[in-house]
C-alpha positions in Angstrom: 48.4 68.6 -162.0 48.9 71.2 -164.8 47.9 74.8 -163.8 47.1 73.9 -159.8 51.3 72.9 -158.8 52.5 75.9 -160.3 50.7 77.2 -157.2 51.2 74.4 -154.6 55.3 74.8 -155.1 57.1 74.4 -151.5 60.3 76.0 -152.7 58.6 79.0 -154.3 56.6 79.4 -151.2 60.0 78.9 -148.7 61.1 81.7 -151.2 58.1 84.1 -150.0 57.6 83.4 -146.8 61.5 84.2 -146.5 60.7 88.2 -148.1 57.6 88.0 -145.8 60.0 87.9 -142.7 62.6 90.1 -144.3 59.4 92.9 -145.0 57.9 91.8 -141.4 61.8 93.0 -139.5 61.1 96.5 -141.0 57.8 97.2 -139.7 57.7 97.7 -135.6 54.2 96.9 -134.9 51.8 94.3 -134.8 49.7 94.1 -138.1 46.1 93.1 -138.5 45.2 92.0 -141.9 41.9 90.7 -142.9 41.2 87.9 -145.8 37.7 88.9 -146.4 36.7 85.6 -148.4 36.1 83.0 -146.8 37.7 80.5 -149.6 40.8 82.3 -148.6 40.1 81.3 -145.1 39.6 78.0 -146.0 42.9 77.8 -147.9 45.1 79.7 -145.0 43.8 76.9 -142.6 43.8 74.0 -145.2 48.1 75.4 -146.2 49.4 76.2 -142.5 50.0 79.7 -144.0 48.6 81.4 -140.8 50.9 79.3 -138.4 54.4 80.2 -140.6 53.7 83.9 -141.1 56.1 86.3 -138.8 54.8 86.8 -134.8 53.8 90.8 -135.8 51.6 89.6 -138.8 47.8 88.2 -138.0 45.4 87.3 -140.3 41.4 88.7 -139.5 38.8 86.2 -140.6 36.1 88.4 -142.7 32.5 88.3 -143.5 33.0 87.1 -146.7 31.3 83.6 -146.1 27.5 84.1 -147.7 26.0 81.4 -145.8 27.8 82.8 -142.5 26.4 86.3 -142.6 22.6 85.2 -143.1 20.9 86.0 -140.2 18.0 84.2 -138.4 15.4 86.0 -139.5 15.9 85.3 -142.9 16.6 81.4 -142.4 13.0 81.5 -140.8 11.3 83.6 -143.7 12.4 80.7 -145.9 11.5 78.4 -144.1 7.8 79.8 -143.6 7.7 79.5 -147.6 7.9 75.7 -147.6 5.6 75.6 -145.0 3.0 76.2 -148.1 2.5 73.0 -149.6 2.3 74.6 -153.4 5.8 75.4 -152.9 8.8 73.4 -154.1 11.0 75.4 -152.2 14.8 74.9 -153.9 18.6 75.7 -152.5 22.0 75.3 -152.8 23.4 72.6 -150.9 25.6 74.8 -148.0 22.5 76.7 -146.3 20.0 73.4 -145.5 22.4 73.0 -142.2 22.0 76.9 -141.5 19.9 77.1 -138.2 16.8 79.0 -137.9 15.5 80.1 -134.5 14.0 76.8 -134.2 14.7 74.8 -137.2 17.1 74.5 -140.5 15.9 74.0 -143.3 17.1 70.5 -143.8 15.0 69.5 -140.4 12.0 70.9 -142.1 13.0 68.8 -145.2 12.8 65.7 -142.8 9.5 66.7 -141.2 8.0 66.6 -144.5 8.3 70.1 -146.7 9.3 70.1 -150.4 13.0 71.2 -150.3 15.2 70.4 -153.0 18.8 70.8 -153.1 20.5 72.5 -156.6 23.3 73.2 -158.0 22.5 75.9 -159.9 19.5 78.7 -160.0 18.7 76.6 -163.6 18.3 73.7 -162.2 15.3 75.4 -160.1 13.8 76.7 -163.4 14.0 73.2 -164.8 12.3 71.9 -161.8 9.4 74.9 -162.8 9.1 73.5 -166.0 8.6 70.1 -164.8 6.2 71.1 -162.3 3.7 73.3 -163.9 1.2 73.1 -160.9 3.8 74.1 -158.4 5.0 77.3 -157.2 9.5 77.1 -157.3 11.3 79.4 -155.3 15.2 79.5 -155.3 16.7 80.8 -152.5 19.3 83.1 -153.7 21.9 83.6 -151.4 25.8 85.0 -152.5 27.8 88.1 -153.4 28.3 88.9 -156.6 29.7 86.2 -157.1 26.7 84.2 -157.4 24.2 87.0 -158.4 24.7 87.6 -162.1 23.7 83.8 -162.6 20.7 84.2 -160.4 20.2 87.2 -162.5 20.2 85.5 -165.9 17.9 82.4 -164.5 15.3 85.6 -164.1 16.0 86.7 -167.2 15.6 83.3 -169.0 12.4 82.7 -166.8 11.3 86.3 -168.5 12.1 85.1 -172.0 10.3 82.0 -171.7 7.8 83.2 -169.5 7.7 80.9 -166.8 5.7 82.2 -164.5 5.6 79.8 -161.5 9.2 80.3 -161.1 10.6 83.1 -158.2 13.3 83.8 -156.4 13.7 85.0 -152.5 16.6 87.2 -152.9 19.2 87.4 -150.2 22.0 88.8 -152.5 24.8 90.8 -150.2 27.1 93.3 -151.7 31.0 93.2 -150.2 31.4 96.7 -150.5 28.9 98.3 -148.1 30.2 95.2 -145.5 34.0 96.6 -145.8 32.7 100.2 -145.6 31.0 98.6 -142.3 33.8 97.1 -141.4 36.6 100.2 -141.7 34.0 102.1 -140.0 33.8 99.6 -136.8 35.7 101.2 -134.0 36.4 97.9 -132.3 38.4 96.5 -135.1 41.6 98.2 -136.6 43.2 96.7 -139.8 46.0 97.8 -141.5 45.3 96.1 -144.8 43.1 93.7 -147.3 43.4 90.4 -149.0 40.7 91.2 -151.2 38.1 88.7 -152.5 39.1 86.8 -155.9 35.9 85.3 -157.3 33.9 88.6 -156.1 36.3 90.5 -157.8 35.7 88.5 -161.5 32.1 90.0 -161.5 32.8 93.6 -159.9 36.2 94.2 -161.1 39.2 96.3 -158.7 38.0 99.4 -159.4 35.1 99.5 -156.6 38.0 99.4 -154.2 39.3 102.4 -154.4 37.9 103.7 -152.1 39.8 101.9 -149.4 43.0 103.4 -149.9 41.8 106.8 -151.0 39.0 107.0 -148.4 41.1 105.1 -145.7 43.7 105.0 -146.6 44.6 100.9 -146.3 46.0 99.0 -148.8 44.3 96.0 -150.3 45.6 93.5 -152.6 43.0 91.3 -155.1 44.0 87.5 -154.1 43.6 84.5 -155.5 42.7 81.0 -153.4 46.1 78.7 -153.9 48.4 78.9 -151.0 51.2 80.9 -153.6 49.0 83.1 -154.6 48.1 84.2 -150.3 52.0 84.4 -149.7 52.2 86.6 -152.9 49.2 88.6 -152.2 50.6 89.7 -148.5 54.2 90.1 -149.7 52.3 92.6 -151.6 50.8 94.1 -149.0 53.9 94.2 -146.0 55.8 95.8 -149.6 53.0 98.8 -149.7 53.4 99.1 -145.9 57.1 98.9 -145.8 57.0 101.8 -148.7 54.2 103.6 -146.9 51.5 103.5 -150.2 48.5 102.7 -150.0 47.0 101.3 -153.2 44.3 98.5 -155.0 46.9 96.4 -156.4 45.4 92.7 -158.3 47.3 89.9 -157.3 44.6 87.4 -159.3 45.0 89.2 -162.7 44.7 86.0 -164.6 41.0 86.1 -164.1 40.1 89.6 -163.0 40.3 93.2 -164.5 39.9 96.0 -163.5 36.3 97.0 -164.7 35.3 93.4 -164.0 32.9 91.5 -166.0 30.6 93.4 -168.0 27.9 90.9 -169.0 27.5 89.7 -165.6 27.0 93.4 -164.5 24.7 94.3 -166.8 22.4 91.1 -166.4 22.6 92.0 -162.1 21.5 95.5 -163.2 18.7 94.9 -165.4 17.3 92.5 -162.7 18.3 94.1 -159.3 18.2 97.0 -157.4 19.6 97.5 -154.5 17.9 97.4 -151.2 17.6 100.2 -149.0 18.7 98.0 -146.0 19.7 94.4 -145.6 20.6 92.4 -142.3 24.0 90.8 -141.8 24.6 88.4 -139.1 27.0 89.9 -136.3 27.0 93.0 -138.4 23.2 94.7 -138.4 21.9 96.4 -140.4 24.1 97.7 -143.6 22.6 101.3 -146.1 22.9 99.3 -149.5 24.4 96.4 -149.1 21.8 94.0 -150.8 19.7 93.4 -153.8 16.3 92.9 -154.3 14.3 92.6 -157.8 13.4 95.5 -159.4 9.6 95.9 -160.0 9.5 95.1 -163.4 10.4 91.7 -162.4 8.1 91.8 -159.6 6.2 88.7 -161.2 9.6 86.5 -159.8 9.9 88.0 -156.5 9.1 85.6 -153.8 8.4 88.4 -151.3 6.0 89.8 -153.5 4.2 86.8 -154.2 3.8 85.2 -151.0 2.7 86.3 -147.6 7.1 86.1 -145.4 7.3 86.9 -141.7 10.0 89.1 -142.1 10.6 89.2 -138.5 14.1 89.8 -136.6 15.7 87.2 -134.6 18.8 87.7 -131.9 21.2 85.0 -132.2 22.1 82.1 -129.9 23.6 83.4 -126.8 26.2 81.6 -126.7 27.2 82.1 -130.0 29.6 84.5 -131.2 29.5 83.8 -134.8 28.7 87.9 -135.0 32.1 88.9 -133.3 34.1 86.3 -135.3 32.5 87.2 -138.5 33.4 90.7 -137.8 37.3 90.2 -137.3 36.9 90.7 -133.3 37.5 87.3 -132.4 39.0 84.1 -133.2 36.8 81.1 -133.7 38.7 79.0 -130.8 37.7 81.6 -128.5 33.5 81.4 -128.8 32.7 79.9 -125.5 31.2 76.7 -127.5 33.6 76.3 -130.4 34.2 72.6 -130.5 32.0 71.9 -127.6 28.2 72.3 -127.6 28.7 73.7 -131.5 30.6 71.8 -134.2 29.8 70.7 -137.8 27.7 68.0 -137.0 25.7 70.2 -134.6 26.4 73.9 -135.4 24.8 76.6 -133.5 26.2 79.3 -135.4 26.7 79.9 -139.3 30.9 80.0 -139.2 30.3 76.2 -138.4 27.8 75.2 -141.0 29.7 76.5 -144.4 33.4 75.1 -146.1 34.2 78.9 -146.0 33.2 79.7 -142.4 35.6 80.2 -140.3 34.6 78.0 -137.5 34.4 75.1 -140.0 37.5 75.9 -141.4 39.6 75.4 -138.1 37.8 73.1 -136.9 38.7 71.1 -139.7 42.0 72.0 -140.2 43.1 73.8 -136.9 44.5 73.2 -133.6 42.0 73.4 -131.0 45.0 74.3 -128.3 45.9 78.1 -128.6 48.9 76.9 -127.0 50.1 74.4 -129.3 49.0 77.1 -132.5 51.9 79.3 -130.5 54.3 76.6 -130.2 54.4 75.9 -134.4 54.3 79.2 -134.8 57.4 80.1 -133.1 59.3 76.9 -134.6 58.3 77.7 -138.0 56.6 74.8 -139.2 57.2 74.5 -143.3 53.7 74.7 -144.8 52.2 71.6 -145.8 51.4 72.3 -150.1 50.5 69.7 -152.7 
């Protein structure tokens, strides 16, 4: 397929992985680098590229799963919205499965609420427009990725003022959640794959401040499994030459200022929020948006009476300390027991991009056996 083999090619990737073990000899300790999408996650399980990288090299699962780092609370604010029965509540596909303290919202799809699955914000106001009698509220969830598009559905609802249309904003910024991150004394990294399709919108530039501030390095990645073994050549090569630098792997689609439309559209609708809650991580100073006032008229949380409460996690769940780098996913004490896809307890095994999901579906539930390949060098599986 033209454009997706170029980056699937087995000899081109024997050809890294063979200057990823030359690079890995000169370095004499045991590095910790973190992916912090999780569609890179996905792809390192989906490729093998974890199990053929050098003994000294480990990859940290990130936060950068939306539907992962929503935290109970939240899921139970929405759904205490379609408990009202003039609300056509609407979301994207991935978080119905997400549970609640006592409920997702796909159960209380089943027990009768008015929850509609979307593909895009759009489709929400085009639900509104059908449904003039209704109140629609979109469940915006996402980085940055998604929020400009979320952002221009408020501004189109604006335009053609369509005023039973709003939006329950749960927008999360990746830059306050890697300041979080670098600042956690229980984790120590010694470099970045940095997000791809979060990078489109915000551009390399916001970075910076990891390798001036902390001095790691980060490299921009894209998702194919060439473009992973490129992106941490990259980095071993900045360690190796002791830099530290934002270096963009994925500059076919992304530069260095980002996207400019898609900025200005999140900053004529958003502002950011004071404080926003992120599973396994708390609490995080600016790291999500809510709509400005003079958009109030779309804000779900304005409009409608929400709970807002706090709710502690599962307590056998570790999804926080995974989602945070500290641990693997085979090592929560019910990963692939008590909590799997089917019936997840935590967020990592509800989304494609958790990490739980991810090696669940593509893993090897035996540490041991993980070890084993690892040390005979298993060729990775592309095309």
């Amino acid at each position: 397929m033209k454009y997706v083999d170029e980056f699937r090619n087995p000899e081109k990737a024997q050809a890294l992985q063979k200057e990823i073990e030359k690079l890995s000899q000169q370095i004499d300790k045991h590095l910790k680098i973190m992916e912090v999408c999780g569609g890179h996650t996905h792809s390192i399980f989906k490729y093998g590229i974890e199990e053929i990288l050098p003994d000294n090299i480990e990859l940290i699962h990130g936060p950068g799963c939306p539907v992962c780092v929503m935290p109970k609370g939240r899921i139970d604010d929405a759904i205490a919205l379609c408990q009202n029965p003039n609300i056509i509540f609407t979301t994207f596909g991935d978080a119905m499965r997400v549970p609640g303290s006592k409920t997702s919202l796909l159960q209380a799809k089943a027990q009768g609420a008015d929850i509609r699955m979307v593909y895009s914000p759009l489709d929400s106001l085009k639900i509104a427009k059908e449904n003039p009698n209704k109140e629609i509220v979109f469940f915006g969830l996402g980085f940055e990725t998604t929020a400009p598009s979320t952002a221009f559905t408020i501004l189109q609802a604006a335009a053609e003022n369509i005023t039973n249309f709003s939006l329950f904003s749960n927008h999360v910024l990746v830059i306050p959640a890697l300041q979080a991150l670098l600042d956690n004394p229980d984790l120590e990294l010694d470099g970045f794959v940095g997000p791809g399709h979060v990078s489109m919108v915000i551009g390399t530039d916001p970075y910076e401040f990891i390798s001036q501030q902390y001095h790691k390095p980060i490299v921009i990645s894209g998702f194919e499994p060439l473009d992973i073994f490129q992106s941490i050549w990259m980095l071993l090569k900045q360690i190796v030459e002791n830099r530290c630098q934002v270096e963009n792997q994925y500059n076919r689609l992304v530069e260095p200022t980002g996207n400019k439309n898609a900025l200005a559209a999140m900053n004529q609708v958003f502002a950011i929020r004071e404080k926003f809650e992120w599973r396994g991580l708390g609490e995080i100073p600016n790291s999500g948006f809510k709509i400005r006032e003079e958009y109030a008229q779309f804000d779900a949380e304005v409009k409608f009476t929400i709970p807002n409460l706090k709710v502690p996690d599962h307590k056998a769940c570790q999804c926080g300390e995974i989602l945070k780098g500290v641990l693997k996913p085979w090592e929560c004490k019910v990963f692939g027991t008590a909590c799997t896809p089917e019936t997840p307890i935590g967020t990592c095994m509800v989304s494609s991009e958790g990490a739980c999901a991810a090696y669940y579906k593509y893993g090897r539930l035996s540490t041991m056996a993980k070890k084993a390949e690892k040390k005979a060098k298993v060729p990775v599986p592309l095309g």
